[in-house]
N, CA, C and O atoms as a GROMACS GRO file, in nm:
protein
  560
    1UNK      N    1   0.085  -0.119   0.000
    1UNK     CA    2   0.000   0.000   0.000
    1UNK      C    3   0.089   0.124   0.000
    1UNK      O    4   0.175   0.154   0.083
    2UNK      N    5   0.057   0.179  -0.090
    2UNK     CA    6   0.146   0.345  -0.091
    2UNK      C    7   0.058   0.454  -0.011
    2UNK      O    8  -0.060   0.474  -0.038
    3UNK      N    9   0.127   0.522   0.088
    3UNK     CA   10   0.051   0.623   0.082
    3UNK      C   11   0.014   0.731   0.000
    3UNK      O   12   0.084   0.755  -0.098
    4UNK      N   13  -0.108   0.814   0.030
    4UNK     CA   14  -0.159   0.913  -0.098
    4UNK      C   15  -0.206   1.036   0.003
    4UNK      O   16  -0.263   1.025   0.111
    5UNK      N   17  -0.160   1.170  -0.072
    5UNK     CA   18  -0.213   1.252   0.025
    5UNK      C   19  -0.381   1.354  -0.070
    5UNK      O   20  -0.377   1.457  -0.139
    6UNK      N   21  -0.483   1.282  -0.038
    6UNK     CA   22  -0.525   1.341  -0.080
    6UNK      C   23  -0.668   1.443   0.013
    6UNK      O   24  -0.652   1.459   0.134
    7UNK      N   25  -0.782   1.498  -0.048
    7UNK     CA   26  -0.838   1.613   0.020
    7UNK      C   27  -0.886   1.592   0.128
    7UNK      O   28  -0.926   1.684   0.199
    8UNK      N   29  -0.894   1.430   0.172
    8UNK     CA   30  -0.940   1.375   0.319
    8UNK      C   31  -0.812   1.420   0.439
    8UNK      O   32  -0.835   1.425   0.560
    9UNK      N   33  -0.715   1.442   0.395
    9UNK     CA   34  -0.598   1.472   0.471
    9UNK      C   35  -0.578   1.604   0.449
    9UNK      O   36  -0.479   1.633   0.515
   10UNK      N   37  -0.634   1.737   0.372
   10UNK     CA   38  -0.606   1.909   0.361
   10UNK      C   39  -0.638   1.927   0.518
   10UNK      O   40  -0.746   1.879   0.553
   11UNK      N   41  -0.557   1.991   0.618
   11UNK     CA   42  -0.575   2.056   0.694
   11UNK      C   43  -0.597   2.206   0.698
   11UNK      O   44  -0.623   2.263   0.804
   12UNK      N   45  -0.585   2.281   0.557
   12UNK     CA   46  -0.634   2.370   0.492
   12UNK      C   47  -0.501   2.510   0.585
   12UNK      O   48  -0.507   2.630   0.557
   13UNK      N   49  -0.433   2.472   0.652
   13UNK     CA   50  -0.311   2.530   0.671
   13UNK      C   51  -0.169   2.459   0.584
   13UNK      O   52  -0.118   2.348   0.592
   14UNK      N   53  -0.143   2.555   0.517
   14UNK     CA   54  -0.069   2.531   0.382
   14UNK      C   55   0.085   2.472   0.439
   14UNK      O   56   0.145   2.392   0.367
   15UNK      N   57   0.151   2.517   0.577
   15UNK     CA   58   0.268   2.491   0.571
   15UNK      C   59   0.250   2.312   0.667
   15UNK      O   60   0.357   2.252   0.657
   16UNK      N   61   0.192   2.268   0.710
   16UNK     CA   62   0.146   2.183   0.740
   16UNK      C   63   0.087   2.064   0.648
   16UNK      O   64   0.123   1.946   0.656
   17UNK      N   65  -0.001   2.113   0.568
   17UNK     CA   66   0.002   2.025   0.434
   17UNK      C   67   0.134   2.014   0.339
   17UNK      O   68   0.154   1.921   0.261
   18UNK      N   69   0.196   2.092   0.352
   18UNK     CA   70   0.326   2.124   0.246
   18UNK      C   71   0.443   1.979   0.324
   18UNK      O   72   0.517   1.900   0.265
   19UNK      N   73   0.419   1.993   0.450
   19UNK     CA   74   0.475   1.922   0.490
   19UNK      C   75   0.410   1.733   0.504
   19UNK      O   76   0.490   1.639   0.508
   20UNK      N   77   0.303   1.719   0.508
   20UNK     CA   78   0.234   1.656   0.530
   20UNK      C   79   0.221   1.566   0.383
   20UNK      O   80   0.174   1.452   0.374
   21UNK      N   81   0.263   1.630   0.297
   21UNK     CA   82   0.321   1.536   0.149
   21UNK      C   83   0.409   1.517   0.136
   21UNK      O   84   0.445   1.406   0.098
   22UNK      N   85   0.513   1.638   0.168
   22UNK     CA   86   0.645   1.583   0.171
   22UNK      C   87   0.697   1.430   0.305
   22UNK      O   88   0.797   1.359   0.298
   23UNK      N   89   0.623   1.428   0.375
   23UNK     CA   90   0.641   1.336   0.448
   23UNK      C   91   0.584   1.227   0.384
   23UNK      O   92   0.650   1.123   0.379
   24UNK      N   93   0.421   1.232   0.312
   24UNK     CA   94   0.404   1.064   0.274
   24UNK      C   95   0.520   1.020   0.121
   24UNK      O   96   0.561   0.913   0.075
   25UNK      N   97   0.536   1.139   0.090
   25UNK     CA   98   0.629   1.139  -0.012
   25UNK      C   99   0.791   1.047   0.044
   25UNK      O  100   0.847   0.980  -0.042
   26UNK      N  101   0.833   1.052   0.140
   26UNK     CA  102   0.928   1.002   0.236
   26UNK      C  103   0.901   0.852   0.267
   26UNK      O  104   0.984   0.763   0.250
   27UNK      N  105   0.753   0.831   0.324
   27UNK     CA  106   0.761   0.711   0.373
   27UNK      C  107   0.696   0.637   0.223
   27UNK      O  108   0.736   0.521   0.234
   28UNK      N  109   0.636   0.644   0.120
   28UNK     CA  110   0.668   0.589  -0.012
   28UNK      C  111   0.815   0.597  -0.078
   28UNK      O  112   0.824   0.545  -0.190
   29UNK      N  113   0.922   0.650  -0.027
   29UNK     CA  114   1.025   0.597  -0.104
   29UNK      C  115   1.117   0.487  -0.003
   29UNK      O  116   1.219   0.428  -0.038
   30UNK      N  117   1.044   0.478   0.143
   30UNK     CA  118   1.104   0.370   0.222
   30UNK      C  119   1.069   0.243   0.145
   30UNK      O  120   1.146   0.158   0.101
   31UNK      N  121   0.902   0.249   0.136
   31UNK     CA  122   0.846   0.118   0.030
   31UNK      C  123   0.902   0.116  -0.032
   31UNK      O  124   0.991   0.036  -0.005
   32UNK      N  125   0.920   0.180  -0.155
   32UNK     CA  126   1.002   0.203  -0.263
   32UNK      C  127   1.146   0.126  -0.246
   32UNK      O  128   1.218   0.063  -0.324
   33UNK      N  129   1.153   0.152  -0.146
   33UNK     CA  130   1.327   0.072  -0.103
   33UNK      C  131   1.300  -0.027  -0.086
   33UNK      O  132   1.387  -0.102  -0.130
   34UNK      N  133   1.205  -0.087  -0.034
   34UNK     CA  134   1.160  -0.207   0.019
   34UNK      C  135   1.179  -0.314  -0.089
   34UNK      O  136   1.236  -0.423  -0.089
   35UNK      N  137   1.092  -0.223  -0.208
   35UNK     CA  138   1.030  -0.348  -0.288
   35UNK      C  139   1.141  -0.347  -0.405
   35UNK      O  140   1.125  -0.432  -0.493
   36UNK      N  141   1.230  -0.278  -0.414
   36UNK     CA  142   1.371  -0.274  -0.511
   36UNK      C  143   1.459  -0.336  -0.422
   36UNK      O  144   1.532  -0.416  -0.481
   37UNK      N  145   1.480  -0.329  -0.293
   37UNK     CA  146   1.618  -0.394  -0.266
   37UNK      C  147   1.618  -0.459  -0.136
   37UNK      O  148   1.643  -0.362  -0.064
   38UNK      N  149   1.607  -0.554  -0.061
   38UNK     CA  150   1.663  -0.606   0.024
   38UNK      C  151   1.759  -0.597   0.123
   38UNK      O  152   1.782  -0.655   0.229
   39UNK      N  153   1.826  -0.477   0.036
   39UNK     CA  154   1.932  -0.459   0.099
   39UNK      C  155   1.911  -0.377   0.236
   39UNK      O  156   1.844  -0.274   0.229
   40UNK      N  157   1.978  -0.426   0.391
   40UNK     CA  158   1.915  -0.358   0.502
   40UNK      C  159   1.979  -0.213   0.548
   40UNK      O  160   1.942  -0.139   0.639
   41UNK      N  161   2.092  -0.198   0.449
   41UNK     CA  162   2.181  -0.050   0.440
   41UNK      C  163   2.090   0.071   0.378
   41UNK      O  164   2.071   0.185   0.422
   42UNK      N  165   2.039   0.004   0.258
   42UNK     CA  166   1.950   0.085   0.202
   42UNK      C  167   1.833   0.114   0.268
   42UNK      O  168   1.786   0.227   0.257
   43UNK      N  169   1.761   0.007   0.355
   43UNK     CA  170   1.638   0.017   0.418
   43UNK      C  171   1.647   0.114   0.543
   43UNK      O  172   1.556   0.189   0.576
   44UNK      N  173   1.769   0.104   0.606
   44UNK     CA  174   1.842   0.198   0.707
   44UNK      C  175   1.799   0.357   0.680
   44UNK      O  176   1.708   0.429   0.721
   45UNK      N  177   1.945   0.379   0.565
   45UNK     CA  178   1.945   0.514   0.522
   45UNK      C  179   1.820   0.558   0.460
   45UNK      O  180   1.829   0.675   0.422
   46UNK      N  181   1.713   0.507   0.439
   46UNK     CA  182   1.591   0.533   0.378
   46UNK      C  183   1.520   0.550   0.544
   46UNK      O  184   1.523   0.669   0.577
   47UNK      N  185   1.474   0.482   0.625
   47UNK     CA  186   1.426   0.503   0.748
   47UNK      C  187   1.485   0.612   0.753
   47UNK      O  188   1.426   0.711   0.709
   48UNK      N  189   1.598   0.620   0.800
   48UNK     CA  190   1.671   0.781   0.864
   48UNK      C  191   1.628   0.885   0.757
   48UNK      O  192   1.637   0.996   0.809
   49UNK      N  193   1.600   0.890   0.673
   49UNK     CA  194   1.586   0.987   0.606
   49UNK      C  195   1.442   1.038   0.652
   49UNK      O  196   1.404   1.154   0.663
   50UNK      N  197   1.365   0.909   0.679
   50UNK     CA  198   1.196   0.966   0.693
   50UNK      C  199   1.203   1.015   0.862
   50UNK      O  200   1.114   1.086   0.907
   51UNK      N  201   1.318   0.969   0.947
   51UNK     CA  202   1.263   0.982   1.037
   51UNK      C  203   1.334   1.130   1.066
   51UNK      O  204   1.253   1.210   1.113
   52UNK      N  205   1.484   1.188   1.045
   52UNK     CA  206   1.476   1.296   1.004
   52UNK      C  207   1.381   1.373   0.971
   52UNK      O  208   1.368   1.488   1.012
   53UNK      N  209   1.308   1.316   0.898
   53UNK     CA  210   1.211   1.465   0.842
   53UNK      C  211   1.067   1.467   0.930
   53UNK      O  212   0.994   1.566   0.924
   54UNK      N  213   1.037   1.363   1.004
   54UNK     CA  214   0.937   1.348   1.092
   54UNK      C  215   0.978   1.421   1.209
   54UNK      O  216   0.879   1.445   1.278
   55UNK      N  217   1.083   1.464   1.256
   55UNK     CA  218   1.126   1.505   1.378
   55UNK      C  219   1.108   1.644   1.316
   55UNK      O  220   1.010   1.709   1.350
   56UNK      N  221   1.200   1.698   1.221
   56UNK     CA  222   1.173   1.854   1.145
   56UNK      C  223   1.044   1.854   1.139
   56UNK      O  224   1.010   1.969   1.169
   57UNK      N  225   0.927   1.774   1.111
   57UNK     CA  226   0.801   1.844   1.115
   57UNK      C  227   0.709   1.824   1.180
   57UNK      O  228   0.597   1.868   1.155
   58UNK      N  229   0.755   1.714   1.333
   58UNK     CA  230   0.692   1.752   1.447
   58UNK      C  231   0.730   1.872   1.539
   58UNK      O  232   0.660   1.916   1.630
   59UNK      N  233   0.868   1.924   1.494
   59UNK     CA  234   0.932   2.048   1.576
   59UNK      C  235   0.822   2.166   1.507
   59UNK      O  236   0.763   2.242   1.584
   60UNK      N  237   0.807   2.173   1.400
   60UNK     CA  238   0.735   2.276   1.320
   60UNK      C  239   0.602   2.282   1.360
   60UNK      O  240   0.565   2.397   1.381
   61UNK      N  241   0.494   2.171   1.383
   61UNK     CA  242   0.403   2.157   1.442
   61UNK      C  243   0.398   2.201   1.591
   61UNK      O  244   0.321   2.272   1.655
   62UNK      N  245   0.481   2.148   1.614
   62UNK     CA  246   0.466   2.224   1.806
   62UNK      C  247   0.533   2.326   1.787
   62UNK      O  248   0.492   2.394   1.881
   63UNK      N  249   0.619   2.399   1.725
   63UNK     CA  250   0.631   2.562   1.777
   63UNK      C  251   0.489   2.641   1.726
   63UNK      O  252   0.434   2.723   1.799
   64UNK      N  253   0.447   2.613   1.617
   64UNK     CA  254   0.318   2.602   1.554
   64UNK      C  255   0.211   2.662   1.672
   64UNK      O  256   0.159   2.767   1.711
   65UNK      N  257   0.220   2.498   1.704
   65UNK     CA  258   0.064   2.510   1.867
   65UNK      C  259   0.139   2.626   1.959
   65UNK      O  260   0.074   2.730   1.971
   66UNK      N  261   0.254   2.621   2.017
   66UNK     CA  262   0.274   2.705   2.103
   66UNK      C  263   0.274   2.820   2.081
   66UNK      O  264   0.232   2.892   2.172
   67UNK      N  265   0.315   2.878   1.968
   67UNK     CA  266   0.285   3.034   1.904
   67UNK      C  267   0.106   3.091   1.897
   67UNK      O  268   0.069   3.208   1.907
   68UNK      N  269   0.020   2.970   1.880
   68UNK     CA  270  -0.132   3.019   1.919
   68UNK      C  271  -0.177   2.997   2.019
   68UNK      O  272  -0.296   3.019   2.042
   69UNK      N  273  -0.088   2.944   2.109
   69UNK     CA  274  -0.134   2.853   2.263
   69UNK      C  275  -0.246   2.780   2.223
   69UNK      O  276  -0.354   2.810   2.275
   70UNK      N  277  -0.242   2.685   2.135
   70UNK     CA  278  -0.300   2.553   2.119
   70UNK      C  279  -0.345   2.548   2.290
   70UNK      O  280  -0.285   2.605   2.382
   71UNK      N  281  -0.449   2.475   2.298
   71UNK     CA  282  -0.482   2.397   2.437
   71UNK      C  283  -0.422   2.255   2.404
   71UNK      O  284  -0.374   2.205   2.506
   72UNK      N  285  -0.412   2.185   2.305
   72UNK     CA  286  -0.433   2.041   2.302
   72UNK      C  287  -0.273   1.981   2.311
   72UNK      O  288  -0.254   1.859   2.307
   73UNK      N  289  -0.153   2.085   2.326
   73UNK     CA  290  -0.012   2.058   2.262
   73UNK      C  291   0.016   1.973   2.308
   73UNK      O  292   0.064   1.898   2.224
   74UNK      N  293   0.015   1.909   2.457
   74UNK     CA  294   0.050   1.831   2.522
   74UNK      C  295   0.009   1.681   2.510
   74UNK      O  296   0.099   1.599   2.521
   75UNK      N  297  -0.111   1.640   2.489
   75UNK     CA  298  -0.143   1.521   2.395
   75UNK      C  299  -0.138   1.509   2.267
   75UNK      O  300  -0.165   1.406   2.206
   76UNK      N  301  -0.092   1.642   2.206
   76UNK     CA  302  -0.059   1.591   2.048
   76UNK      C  303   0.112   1.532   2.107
   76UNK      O  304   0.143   1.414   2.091
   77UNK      N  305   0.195   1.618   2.163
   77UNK     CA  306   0.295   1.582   2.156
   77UNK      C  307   0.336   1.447   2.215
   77UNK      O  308   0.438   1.379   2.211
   78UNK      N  309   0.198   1.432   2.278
   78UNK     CA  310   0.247   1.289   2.331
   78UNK      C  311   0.191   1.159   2.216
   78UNK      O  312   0.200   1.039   2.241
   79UNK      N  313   0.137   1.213   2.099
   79UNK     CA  314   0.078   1.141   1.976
   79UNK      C  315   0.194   1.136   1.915
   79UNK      O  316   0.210   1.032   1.851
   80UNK      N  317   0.310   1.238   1.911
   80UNK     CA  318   0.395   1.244   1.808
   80UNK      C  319   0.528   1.128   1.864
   80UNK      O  320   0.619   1.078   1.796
   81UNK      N  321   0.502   1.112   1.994
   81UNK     CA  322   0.568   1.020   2.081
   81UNK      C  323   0.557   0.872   2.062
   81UNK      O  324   0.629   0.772   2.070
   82UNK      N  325   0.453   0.898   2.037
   82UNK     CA  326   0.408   0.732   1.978
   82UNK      C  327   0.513   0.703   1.824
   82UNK      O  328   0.612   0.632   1.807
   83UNK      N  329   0.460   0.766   1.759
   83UNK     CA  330   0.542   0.747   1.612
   83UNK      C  331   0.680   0.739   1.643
   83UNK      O  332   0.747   0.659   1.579
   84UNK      N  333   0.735   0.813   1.734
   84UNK     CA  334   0.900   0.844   1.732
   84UNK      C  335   0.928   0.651   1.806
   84UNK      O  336   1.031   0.584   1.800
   85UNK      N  337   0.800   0.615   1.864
   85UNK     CA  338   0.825   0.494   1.934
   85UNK      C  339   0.829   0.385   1.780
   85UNK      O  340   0.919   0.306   1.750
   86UNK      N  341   0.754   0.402   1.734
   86UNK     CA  342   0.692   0.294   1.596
   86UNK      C  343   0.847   0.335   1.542
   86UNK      O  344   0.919   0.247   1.589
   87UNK      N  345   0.909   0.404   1.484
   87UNK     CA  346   1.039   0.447   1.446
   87UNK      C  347   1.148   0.351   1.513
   87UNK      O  348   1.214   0.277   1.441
   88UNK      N  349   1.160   0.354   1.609
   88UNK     CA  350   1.259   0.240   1.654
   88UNK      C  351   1.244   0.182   1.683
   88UNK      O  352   1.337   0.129   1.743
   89UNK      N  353   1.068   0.087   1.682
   89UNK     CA  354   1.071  -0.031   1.665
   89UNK      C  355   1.092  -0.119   1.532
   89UNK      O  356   1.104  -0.241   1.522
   90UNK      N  357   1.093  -0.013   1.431
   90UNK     CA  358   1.113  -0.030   1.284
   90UNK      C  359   1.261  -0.032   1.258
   90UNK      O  360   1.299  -0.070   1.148
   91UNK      N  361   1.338   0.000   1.338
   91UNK     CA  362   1.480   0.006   1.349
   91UNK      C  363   1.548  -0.090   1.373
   91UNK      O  364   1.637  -0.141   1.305
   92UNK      N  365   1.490  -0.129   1.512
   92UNK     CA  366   1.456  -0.269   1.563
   92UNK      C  367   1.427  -0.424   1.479
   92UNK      O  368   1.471  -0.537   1.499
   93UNK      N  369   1.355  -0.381   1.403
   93UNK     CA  370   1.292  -0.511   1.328
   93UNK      C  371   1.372  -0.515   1.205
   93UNK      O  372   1.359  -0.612   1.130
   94UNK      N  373   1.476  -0.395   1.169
   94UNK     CA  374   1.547  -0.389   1.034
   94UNK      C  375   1.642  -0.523   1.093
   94UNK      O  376   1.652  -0.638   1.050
   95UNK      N  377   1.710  -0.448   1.220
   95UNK     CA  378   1.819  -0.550   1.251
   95UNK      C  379   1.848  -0.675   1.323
   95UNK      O  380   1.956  -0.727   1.352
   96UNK      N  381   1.699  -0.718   1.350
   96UNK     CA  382   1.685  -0.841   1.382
   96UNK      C  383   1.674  -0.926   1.237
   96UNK      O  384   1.741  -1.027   1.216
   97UNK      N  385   1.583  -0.870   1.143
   97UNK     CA  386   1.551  -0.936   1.016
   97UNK      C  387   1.679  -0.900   0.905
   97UNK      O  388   1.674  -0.897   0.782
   98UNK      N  389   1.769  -0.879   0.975
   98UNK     CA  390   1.849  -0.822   0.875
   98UNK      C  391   1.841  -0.784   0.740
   98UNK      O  392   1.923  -0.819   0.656
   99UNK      N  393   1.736  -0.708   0.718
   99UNK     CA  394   1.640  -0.650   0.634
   99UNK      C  395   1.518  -0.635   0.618
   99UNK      O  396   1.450  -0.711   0.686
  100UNK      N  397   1.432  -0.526   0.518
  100UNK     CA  398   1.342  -0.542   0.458
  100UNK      C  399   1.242  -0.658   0.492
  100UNK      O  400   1.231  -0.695   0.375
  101UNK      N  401   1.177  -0.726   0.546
  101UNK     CA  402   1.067  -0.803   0.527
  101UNK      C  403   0.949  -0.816   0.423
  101UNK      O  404   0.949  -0.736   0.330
  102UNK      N  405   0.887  -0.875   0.427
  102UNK     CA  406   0.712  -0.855   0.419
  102UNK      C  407   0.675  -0.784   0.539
  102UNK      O  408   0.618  -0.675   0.547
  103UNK      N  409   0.722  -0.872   0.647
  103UNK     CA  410   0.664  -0.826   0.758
  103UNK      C  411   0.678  -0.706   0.803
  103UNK      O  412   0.585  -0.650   0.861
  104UNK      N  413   0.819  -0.638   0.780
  104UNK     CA  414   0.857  -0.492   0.776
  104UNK      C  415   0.781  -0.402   0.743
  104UNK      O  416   0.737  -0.315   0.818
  105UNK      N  417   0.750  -0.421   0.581
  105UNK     CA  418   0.630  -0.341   0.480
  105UNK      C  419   0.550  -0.330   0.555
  105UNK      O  420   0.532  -0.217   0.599
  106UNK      N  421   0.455  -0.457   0.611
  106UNK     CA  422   0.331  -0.453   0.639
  106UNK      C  423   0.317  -0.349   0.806
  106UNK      O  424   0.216  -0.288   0.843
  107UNK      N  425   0.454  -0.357   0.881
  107UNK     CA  426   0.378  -0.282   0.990
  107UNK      C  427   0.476  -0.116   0.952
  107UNK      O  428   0.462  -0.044   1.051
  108UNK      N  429   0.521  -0.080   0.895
  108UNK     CA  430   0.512   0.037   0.785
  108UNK      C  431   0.396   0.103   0.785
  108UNK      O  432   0.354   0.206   0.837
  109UNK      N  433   0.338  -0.013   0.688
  109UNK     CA  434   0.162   0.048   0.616
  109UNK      C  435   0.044   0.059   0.738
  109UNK      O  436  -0.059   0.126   0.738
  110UNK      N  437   0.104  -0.039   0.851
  110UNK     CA  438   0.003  -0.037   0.949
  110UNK      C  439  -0.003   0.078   1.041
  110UNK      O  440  -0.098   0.152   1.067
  111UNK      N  441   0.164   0.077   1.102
  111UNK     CA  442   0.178   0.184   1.239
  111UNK      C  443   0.273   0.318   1.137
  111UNK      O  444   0.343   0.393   1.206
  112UNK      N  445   0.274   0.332   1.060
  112UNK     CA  446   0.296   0.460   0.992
  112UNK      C  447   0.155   0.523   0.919
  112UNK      O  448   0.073   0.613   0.935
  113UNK      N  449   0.188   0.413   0.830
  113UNK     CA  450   0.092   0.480   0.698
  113UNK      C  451  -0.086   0.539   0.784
  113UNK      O  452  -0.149   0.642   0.761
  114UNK      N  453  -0.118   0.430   0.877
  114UNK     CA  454  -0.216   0.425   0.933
  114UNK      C  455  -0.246   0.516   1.039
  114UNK      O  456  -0.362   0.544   1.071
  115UNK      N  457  -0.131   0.571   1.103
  115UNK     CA  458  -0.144   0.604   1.176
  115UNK      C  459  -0.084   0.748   1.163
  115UNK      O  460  -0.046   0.793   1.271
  116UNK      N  461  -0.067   0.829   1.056
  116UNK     CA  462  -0.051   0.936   0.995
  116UNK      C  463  -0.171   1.002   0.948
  116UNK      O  464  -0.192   1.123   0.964
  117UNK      N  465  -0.258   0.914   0.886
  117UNK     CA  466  -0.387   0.900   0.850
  117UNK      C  467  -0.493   1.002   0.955
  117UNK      O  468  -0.553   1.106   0.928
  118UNK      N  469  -0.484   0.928   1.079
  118UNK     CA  470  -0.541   0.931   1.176
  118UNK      C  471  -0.545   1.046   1.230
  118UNK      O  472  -0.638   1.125   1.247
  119UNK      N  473  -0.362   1.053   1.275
  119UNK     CA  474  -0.335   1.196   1.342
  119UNK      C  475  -0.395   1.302   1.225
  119UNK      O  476  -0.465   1.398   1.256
  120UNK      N  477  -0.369   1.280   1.126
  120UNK     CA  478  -0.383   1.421   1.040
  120UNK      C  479  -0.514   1.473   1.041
  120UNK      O  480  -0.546   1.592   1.034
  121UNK      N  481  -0.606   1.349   1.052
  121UNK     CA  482  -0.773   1.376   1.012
  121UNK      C  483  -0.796   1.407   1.156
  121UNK      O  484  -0.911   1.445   1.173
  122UNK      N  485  -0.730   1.405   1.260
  122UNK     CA  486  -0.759   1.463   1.400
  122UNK      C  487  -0.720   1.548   1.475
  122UNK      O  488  -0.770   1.649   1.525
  123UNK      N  489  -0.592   1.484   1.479
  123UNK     CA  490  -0.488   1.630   1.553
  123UNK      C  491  -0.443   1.704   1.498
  123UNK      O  492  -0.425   1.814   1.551
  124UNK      N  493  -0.415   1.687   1.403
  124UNK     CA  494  -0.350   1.822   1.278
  124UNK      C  495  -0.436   1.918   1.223
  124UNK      O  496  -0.405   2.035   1.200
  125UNK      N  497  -0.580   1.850   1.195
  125UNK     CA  498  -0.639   1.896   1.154
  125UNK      C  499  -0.694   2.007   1.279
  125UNK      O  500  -0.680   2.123   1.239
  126UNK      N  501  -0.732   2.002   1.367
  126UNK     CA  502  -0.817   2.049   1.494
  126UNK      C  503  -0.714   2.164   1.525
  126UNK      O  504  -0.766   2.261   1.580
  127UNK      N  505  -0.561   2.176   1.500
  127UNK     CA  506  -0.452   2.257   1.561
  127UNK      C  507  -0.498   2.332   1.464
  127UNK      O  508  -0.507   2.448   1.505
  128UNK      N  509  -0.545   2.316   1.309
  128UNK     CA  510  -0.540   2.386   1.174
  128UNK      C  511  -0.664   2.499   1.210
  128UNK      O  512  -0.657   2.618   1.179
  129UNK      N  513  -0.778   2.436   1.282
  129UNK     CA  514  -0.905   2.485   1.274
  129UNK      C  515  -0.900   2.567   1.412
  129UNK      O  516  -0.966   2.667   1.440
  130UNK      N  517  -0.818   2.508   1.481
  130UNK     CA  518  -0.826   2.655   1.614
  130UNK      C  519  -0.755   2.792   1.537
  130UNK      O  520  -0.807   2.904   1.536
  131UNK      N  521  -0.631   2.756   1.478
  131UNK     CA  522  -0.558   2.868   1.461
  131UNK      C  523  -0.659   2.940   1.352
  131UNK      O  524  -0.689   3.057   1.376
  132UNK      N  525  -0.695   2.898   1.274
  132UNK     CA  526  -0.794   2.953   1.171
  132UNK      C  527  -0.940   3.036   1.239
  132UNK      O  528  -1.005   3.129   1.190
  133UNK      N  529  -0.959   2.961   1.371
  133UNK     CA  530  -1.062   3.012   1.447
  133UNK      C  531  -1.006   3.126   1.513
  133UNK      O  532  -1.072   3.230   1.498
  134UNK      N  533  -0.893   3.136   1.587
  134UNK     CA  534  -0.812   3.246   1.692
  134UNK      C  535  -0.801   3.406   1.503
  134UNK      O  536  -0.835   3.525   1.499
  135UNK      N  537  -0.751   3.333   1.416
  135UNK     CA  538  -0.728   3.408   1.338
  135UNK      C  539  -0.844   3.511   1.331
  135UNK      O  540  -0.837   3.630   1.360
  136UNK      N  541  -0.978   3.428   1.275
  136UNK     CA  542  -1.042   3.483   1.222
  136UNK      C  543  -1.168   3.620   1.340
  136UNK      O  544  -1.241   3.717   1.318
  137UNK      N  545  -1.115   3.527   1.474
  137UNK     CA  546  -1.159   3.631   1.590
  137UNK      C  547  -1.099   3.747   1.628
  137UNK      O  548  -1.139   3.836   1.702
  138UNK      N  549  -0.974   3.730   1.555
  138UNK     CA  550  -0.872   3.869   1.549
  138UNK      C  551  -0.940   3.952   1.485
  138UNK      O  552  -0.978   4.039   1.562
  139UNK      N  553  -0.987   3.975   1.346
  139UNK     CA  554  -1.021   4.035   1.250
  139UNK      C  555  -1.168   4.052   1.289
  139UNK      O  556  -1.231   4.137   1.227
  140UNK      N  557  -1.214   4.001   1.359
  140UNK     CA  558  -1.365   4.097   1.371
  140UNK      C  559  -1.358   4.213   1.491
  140UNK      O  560  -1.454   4.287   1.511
   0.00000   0.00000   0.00000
């Protein structure tokens, strides 16, 4: 399963979506690695690359909430905690399996793909719609 970012996932705040493709864009070229090579060097430097950029755009997200005083920052950040956990258990499972799996792919598509899904259509989205709400109470 590839991920796809499409209008079920617009949080309708642009630097957040901007990021929010460039990230499924990331974890489709881990698959991408997956299903070309075996190799667990490549599957490595492909993880690090996504998880790099997951850390850059959970930092961006929480200075984000804290610049509108979000109420919710503290259980998103503890949502973003979870993933950073799924991350090295995926790290974990590279170097026990000394590579790539099926089984790899599949909890990828499960505790990433799935669970990106989730946060976005909830917590990302809800951080998108306060600030849009705080915004638009400025201006009246």
């Amino acid at each position: 399963m590839r991920a796809e970012f499409d209008d079920s996932l617009v949080t309708g705040n642009e630097m957040i979506d901007g990021q929010h493709k460039e990230l499924i864009g990331k974890i489709n070229d881990l698959l991408d690695s997956c299903e070309t090579s075996k190799d667990k060097l490549v599957a490595v430097k492909t993880l690090d690359y996504l998880a790099d950029y997951t850390e850059f755009h959970f930092g961006e997200e929480e200075k984000l909430q804290e610049s509108i005083g979000y109420p919710g920052i503290n259980e998103h950040k503890k949502e973003h905690d979870k993933l950073r956990q799924v991350v090295k258990d995926l790290y974990e499972m590279l170097e026990e399996e000394e590579g790539p799996s099926d089984a790899f792919v599949e909890q990828v598509n499960k505790n990433v793909i799935e669970w990106l899904y989730r946060h976005i259509k909830g917590f990302d989205r809800s951080v998108a719609e306060y600030k849009f709400m705080n915004e638009s109470s400025e201006r009246l």
